[in-house]
ZAZA-926105 format. One record per residue (C-alpha): residue number from 1; x, y, z. Coordinates in nm, 4 decimals, padded with zeros to 6 digits. Layout:
// ZAZA-926105
<atom num="NUM" east="X" north="Y" up="Z"/>
...
This chain:
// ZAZA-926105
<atom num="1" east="00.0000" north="00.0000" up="00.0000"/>
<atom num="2" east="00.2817" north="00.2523" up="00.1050"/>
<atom num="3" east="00.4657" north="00.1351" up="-00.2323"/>
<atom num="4" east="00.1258" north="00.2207" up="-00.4277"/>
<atom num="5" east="00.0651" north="00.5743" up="-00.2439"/>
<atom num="6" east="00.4269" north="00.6808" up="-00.3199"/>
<atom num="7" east="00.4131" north="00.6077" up="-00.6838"/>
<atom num="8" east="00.0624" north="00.8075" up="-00.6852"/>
<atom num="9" east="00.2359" north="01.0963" up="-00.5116"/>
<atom num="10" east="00.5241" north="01.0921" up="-00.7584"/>
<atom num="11" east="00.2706" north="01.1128" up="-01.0583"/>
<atom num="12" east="00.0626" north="01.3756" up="-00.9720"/>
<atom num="13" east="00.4063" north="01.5824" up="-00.8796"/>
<atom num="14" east="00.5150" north="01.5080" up="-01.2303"/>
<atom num="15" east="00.1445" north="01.5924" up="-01.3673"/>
<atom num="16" east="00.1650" north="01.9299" up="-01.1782"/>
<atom num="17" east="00.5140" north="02.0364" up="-01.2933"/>
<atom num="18" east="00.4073" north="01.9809" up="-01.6410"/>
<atom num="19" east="00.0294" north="02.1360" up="-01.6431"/>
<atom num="20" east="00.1046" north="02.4654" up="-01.4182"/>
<atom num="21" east="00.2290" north="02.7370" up="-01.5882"/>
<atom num="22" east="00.5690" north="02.9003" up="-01.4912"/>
<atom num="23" east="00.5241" north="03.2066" up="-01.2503"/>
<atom num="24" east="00.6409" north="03.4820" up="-01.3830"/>
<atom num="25" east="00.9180" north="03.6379" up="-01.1667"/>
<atom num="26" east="00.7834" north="04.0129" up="-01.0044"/>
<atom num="27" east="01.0612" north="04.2495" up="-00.8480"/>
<atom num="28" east="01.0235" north="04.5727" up="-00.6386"/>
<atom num="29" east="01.2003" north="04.8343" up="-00.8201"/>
<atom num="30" east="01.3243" north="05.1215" up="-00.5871"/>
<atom num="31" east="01.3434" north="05.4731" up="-00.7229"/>
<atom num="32" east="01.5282" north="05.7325" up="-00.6098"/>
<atom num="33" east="01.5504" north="06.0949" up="-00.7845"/>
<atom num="34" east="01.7701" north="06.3666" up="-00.7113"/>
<atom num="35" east="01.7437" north="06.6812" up="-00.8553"/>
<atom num="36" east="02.0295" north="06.8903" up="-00.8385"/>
<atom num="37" east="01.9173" north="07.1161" up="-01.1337"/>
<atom num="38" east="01.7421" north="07.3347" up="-00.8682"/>
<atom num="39" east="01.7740" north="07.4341" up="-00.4916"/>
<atom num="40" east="01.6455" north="07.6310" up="-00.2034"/>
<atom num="41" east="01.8054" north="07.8257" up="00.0039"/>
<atom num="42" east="01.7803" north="07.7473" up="00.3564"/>
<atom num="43" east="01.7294" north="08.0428" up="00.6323"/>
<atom num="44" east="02.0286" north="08.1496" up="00.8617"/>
<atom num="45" east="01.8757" north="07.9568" up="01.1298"/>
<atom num="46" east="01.9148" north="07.6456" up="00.9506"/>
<atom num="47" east="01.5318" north="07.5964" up="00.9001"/>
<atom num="48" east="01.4747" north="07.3340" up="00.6277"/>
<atom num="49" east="01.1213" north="07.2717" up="00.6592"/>
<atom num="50" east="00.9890" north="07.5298" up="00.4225"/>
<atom num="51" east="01.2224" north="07.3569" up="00.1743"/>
<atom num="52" east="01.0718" north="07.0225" up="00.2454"/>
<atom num="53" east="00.6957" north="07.1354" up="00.1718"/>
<atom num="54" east="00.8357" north="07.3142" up="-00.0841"/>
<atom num="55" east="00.9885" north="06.9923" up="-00.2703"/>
<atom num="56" east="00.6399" north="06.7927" up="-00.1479"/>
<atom num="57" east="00.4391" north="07.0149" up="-00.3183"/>
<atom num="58" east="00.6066" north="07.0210" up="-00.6348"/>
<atom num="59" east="00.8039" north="07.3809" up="-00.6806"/>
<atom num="60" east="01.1205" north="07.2802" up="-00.8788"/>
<atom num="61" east="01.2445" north="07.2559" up="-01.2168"/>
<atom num="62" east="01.0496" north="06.9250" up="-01.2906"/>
<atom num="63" east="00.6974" north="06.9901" up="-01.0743"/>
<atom num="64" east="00.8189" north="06.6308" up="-00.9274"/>
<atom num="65" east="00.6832" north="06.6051" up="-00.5683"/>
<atom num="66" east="00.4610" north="06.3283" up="-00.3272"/>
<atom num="67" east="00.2314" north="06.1296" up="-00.5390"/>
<atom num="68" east="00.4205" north="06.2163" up="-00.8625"/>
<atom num="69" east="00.3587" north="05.9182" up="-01.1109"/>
<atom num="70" east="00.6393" north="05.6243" up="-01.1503"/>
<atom num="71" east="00.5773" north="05.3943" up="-01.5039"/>
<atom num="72" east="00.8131" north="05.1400" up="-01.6126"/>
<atom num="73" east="00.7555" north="04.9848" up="-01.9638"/>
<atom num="74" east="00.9303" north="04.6968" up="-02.1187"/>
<atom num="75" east="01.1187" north="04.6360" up="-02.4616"/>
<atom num="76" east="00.7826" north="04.6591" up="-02.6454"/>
<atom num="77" east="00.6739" north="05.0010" up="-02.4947"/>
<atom num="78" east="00.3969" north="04.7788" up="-02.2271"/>
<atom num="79" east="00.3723" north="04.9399" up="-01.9029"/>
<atom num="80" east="00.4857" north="04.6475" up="-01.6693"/>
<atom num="81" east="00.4672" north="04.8252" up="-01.3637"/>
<atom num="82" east="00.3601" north="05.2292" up="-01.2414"/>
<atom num="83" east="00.3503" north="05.3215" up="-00.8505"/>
<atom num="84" east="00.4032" north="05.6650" up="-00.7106"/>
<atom num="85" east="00.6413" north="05.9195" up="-00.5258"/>
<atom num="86" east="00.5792" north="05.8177" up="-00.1529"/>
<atom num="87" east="00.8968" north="06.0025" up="00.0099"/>
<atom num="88" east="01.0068" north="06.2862" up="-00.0384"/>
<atom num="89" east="01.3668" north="06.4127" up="00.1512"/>
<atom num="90" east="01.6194" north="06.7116" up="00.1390"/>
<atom num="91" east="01.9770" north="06.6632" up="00.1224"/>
<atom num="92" east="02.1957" north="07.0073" up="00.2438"/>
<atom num="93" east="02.5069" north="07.1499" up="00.1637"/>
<atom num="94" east="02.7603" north="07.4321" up="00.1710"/>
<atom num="95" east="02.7579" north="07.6672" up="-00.1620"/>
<atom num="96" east="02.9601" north="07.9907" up="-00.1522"/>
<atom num="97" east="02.9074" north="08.0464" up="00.2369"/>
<atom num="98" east="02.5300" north="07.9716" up="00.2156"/>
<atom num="99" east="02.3226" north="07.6735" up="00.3121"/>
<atom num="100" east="02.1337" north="07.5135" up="00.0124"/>
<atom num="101" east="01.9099" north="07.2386" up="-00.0352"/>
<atom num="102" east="01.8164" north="07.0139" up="-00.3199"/>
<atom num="103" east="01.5132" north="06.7721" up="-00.3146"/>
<atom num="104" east="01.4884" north="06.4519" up="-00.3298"/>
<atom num="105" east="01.2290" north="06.1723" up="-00.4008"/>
<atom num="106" east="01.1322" north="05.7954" up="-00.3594"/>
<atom num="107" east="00.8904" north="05.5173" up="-00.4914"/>
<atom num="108" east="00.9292" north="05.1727" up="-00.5505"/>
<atom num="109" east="00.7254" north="04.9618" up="-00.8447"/>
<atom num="110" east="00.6479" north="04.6059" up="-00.8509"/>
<atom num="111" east="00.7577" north="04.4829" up="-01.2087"/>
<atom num="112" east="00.7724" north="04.1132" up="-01.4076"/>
<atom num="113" east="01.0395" north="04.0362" up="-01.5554"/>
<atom num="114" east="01.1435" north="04.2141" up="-01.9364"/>
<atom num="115" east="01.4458" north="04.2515" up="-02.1448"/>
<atom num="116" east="01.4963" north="04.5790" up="-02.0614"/>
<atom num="117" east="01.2623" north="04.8733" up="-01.8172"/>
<atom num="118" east="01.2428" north="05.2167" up="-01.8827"/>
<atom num="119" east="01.1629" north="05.4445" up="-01.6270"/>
<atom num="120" east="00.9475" north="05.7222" up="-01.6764"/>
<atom num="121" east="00.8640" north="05.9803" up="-01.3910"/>
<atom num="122" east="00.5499" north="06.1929" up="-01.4740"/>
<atom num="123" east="00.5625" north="06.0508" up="-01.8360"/>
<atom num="124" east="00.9293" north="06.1999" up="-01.8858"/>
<atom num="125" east="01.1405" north="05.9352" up="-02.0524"/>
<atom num="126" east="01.4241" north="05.7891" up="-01.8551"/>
<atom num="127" east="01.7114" north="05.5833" up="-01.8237"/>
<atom num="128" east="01.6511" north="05.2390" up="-01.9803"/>
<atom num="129" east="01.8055" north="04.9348" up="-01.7974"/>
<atom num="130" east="01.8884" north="04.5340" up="-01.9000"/>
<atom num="131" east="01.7359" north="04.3114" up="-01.6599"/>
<atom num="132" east="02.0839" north="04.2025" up="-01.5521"/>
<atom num="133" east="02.1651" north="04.5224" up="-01.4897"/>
<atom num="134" east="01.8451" north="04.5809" up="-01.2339"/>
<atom num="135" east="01.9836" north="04.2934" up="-01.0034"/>
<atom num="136" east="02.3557" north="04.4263" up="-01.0172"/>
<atom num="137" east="02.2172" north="04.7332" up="-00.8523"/>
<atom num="138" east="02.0096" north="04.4840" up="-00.6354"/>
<atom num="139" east="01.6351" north="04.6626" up="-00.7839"/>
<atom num="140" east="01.7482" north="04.9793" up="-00.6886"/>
<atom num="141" east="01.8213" north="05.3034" up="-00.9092"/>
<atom num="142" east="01.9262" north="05.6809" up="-00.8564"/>
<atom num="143" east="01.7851" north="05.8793" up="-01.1185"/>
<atom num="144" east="01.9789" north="06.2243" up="-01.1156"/>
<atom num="145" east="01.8106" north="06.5614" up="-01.3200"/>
């Protein structure tokens, strides 16, 4: 009987593997941008949230800011994947004497896998990248305007 259930188990295993359908592979691709195209100034007391809002609500070069769209498409032009700005940071530094910020924003998409993704923010093309490529950089990318 044990013989019997065995070889039953070991058919329906082979039936399975044959009649299921691969699963396609899905990856979360992290997005960073940086734009260093534009910057605020930040006040002599070292106040940066003004500059934060400011890069939140959209007031820069690009109108990037929270909730700002994130598309990836595949070799073929498909859309495999859109998500949205969710974070949105500051990074400062020192320029001639002065305090300045530039803004900064994140998102990640959940994507299948492709021959190559293209990233478009707000429907402005982007960098394209080869799926071997992606897990180099371990699914994440810094996207600098």
């Amino acid at each position: 009987m044990r013989k019997k259930l065995i070889h039953v188990f070991a058919l329906t295993l082979i039936a399975n593997l044959f009649s299921s359908p691969a699963q396609a592979s899905t990856y979360n691709l992290k997005i960073y941008i940086k734009i260093t195209s534009d910057y605020s100034w930040i006040d002599e007391d070292g106040n940066e949230d003004g500059v934060k809002d400011d890069c939140a609500n959209g007031y820069n070069d690009y109108d990037i800011g929270m909730g700002s769209s994130l598309k990836v498409v595949n070799e073929s032009g498909k859309t495999i994947g859109l998500g949205k700005v969710t974070k949105v940071s500051i990074w400062r530094y020192d320029y001639e004497e002065d305090l300045v910020a530039h803004c900064g924003f994140r998102g990640t998409v959940k994507v299948g896998n492709a021959k190559f993704y293209k990233i478009l923010v707000d429907g402005r093309n982007g960098p394209d990248y080869s799926l071997a490529q992606l897990k180099k950089l371990k699914w994440s990318v810094t996207l600098t305007i």
